[in-house]
Structures are given as C-alpha cells and as structure tokens.
PASEBA-1860 file (N, C-alpha, C; in nm, 3 decimals):
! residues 112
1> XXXXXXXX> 2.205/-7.520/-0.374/2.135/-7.461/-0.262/2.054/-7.573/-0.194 ~ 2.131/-7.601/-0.062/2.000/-7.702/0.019/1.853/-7.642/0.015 ~ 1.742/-7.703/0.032/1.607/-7.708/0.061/1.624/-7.723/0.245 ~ 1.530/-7.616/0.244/1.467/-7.626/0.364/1.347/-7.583/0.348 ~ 1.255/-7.669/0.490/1.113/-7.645/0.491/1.097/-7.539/0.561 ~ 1.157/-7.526/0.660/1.086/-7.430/0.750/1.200/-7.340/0.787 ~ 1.205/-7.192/0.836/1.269/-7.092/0.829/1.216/-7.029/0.944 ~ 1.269/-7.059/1.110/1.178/-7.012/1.207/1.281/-6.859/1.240
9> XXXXXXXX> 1.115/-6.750/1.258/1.207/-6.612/1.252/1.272/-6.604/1.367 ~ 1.310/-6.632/1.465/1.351/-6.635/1.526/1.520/-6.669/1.546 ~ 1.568/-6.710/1.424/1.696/-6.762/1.367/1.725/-6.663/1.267 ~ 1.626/-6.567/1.254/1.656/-6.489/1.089/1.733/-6.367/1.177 ~ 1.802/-6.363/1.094/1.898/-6.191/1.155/1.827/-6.083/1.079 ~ 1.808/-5.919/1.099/1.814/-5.838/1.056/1.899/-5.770/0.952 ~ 1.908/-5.745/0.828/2.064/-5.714/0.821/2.036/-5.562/0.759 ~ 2.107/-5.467/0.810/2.051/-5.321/0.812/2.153/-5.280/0.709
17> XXXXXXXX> 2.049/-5.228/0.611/2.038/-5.177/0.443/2.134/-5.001/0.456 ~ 2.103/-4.930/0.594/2.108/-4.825/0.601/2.019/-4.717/0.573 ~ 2.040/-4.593/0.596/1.951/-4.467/0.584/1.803/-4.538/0.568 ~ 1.774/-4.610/0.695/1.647/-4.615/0.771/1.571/-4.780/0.648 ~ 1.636/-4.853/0.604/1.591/-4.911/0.548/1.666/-5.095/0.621 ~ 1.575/-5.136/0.623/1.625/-5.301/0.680/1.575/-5.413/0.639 ~ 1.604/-5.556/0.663/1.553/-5.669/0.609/1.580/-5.764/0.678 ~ 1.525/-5.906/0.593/1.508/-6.014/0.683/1.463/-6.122/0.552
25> XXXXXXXX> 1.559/-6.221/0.537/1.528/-6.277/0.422/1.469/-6.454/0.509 ~ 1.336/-6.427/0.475/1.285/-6.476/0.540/1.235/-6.667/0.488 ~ 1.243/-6.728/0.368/1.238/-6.801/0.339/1.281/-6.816/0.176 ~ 1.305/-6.951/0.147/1.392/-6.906/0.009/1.439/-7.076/-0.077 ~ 1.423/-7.059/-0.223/1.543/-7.182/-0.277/1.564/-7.111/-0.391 ~ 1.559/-7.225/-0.448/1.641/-7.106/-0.623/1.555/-7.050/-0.670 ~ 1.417/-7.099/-0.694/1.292/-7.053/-0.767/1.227/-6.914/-0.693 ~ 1.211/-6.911/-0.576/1.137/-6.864/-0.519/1.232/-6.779/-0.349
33> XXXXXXXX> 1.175/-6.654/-0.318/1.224/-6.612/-0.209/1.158/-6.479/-0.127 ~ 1.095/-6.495/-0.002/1.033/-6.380/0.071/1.087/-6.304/0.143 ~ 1.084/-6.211/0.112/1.179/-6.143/0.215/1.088/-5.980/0.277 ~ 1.109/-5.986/0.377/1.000/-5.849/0.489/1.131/-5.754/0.482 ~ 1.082/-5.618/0.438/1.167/-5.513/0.440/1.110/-5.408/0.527 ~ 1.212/-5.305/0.621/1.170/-5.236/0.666/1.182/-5.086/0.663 ~ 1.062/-4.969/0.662/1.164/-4.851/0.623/1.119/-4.740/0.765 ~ 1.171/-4.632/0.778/1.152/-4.566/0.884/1.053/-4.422/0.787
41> XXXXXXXX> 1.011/-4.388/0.856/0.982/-4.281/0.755/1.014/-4.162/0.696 ~ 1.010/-4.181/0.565/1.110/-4.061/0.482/1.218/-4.122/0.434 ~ 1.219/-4.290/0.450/1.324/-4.405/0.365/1.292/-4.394/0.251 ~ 1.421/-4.429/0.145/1.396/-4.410/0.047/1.459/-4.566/0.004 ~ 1.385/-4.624/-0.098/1.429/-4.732/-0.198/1.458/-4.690/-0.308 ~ 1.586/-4.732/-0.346/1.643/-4.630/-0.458/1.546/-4.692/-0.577 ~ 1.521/-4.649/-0.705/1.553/-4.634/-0.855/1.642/-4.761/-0.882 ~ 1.563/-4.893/-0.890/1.613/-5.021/-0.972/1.574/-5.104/-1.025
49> XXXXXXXX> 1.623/-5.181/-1.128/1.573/-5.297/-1.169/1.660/-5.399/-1.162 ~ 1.602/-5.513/-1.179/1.654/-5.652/-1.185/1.607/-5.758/-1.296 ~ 1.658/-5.878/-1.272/1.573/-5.982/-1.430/1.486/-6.049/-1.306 ~ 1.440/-6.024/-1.200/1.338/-6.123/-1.141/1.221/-6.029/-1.123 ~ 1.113/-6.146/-1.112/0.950/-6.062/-1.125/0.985/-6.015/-0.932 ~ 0.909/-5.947/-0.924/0.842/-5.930/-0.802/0.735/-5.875/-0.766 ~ 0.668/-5.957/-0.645/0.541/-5.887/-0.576/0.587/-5.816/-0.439 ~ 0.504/-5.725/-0.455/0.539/-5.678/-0.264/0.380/-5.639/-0.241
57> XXXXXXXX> 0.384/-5.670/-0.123/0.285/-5.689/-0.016/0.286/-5.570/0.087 ~ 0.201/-5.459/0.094/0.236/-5.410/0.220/0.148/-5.422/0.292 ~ 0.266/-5.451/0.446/0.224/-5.508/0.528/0.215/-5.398/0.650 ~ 0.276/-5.288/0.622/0.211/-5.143/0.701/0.271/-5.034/0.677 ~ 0.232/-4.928/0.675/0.256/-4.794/0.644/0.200/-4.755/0.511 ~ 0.294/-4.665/0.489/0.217/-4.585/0.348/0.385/-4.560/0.252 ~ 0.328/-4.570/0.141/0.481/-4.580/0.070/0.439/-4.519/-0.059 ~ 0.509/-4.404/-0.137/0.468/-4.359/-0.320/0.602/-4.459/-0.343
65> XXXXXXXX> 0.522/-4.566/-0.458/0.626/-4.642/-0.544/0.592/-4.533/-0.706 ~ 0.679/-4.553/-0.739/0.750/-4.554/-0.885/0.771/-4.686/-0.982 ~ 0.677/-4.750/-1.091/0.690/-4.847/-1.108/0.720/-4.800/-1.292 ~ 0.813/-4.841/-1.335/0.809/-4.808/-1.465/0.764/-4.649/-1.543 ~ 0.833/-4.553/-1.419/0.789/-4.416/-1.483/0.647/-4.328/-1.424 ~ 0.570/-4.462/-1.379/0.396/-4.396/-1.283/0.411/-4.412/-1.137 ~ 0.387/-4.354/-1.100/0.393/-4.323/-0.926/0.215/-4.378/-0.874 ~ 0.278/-4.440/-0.775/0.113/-4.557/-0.690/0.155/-4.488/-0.575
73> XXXXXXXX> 0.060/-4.440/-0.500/0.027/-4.401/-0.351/-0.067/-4.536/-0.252 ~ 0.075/-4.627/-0.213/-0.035/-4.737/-0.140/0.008/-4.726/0.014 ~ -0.085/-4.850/0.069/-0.078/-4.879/0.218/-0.143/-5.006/0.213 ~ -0.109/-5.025/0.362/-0.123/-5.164/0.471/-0.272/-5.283/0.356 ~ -0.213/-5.376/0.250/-0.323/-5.401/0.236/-0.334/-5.417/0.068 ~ -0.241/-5.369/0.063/-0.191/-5.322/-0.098/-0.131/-5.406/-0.169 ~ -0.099/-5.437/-0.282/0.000/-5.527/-0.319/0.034/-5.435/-0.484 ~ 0.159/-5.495/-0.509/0.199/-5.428/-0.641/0.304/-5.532/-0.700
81> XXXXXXXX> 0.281/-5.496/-0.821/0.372/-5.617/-0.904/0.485/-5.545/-1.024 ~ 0.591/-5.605/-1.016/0.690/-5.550/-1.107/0.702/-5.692/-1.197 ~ 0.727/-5.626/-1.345/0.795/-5.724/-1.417/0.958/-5.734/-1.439 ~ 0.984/-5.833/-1.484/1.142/-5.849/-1.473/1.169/-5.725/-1.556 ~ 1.276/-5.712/-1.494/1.380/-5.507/-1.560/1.286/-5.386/-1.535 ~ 1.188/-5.427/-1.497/1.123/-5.277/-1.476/1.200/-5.175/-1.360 ~ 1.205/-5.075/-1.372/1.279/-4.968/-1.316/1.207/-4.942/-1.209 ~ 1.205/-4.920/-1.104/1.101/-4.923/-0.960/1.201/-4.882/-0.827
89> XXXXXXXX> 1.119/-4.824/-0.739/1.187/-4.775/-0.643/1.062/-4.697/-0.535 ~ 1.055/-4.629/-0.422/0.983/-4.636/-0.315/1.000/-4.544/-0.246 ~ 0.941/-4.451/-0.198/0.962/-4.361/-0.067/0.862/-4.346/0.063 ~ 0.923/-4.383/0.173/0.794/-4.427/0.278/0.756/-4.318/0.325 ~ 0.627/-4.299/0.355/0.543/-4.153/0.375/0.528/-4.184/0.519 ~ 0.525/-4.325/0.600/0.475/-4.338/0.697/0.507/-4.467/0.744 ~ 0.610/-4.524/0.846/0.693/-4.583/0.909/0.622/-4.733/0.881 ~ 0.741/-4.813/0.813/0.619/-4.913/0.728/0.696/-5.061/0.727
97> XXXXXXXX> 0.652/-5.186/0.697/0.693/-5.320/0.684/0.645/-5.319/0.508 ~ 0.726/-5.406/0.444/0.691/-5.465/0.311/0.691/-5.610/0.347 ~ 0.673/-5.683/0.246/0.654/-5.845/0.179/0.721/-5.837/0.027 ~ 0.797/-5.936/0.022/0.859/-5.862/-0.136/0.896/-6.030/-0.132 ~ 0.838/-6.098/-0.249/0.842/-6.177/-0.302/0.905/-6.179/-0.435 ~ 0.985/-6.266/-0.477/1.078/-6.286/-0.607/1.092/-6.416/-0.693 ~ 1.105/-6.412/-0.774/1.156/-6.540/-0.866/1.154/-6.448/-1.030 ~ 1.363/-6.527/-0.998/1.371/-6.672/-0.926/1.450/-6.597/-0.800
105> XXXXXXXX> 1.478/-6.632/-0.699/1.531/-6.594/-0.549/1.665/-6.498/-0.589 ~ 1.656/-6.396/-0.520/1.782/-6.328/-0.533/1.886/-6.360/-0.467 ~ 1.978/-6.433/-0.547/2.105/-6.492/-0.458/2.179/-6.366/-0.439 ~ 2.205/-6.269/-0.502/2.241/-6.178/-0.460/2.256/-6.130/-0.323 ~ 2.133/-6.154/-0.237/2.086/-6.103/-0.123/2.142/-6.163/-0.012 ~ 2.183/-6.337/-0.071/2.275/-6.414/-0.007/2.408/-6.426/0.033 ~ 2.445/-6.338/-0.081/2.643/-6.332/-0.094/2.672/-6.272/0.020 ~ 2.698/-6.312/0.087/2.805/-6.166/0.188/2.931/-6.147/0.179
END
C-alpha cells in the first residue's frame, strides 16, 4: 500500500452502502484508516463484528448503538469505542454523519 499524506475531499467519492446508509473513506495506510459514514434517518447498521478496534465519533445526529449486547443512546459530540470482535451495530434516530476510525485499516473497504 503506497503512503500518502494528504487525502483532499474533494477527490474522495461517495460510495452508497444502500437503504439510506453512505461513505467516504477518507484517509488511510495499513495501520490506521478514517472513514465519515452517513445515515438518513431510520438507517440501520447491521449487527457486526470484525478483528479491528474501532472508534466512532459522532459528528451529527442521534444514533441507539448496540455494543456487545448494551444499547448507548448518543449524539453530535459523542464518541464510542469497540474492541476487536465485538458484535455492534446502530440505528439512526435522527439524520446523522459518523467518524469511524480503525486499526489496522480495513482493506476490505478497499477491494472493489
């Protein structure tokens, strides 16, 4: 994976998730990767896990996560943390942006 420094959004595409959910993988190398998700309201993030940690950031609306079995009622301001394999998933109460930070970077997100 080349290194790059800078990632201007303006070059980043949208790439639409479906049933009201979207993204934008916004900077990234192997270790590390940010990516802004978007949901409409009444989106749902399914029920998943993965082997990478993640933080998410919200950056507006209102969303009930599910993190390992307990349900969090957050908003604009919030942050929440998953450990690697934890089972997690999201439903937006109120038309919203995330921040979802990972490591190590989900190449996954890269494959097309």
């Amino acid at each position: 994976m080349e290194v790059k420094n800078v990632f201007y959004n303006k070059d980043i595409g949208i790439e639409d998730l479906g049933k009201g959910v979207s993204r934008k993988i916004l900077a990234y190398d192997k270790n590390l990767m940010t990516v802004e998700v978007f949901f409409e309201e009444g989106a749902v993030g399914e029920m998943h896990s993965h082997p990478h940690e993640q933080i998410t950031y919200v950056l507006e609306g209102k969303f009930e996560f599910t993190i390992g079995g307990e349900k969090y009622l957050v908003e604009a301001g919030d942050t929440l943390y998953k450990q690697s394999n934890i089972e997690h998933g999201a439903i937006c109460l109120e038309k919203g942006r995330l921040l979802d930070i990972f490591t190590p970077a989900r190449e996954d997100f890269l494959k097309k």
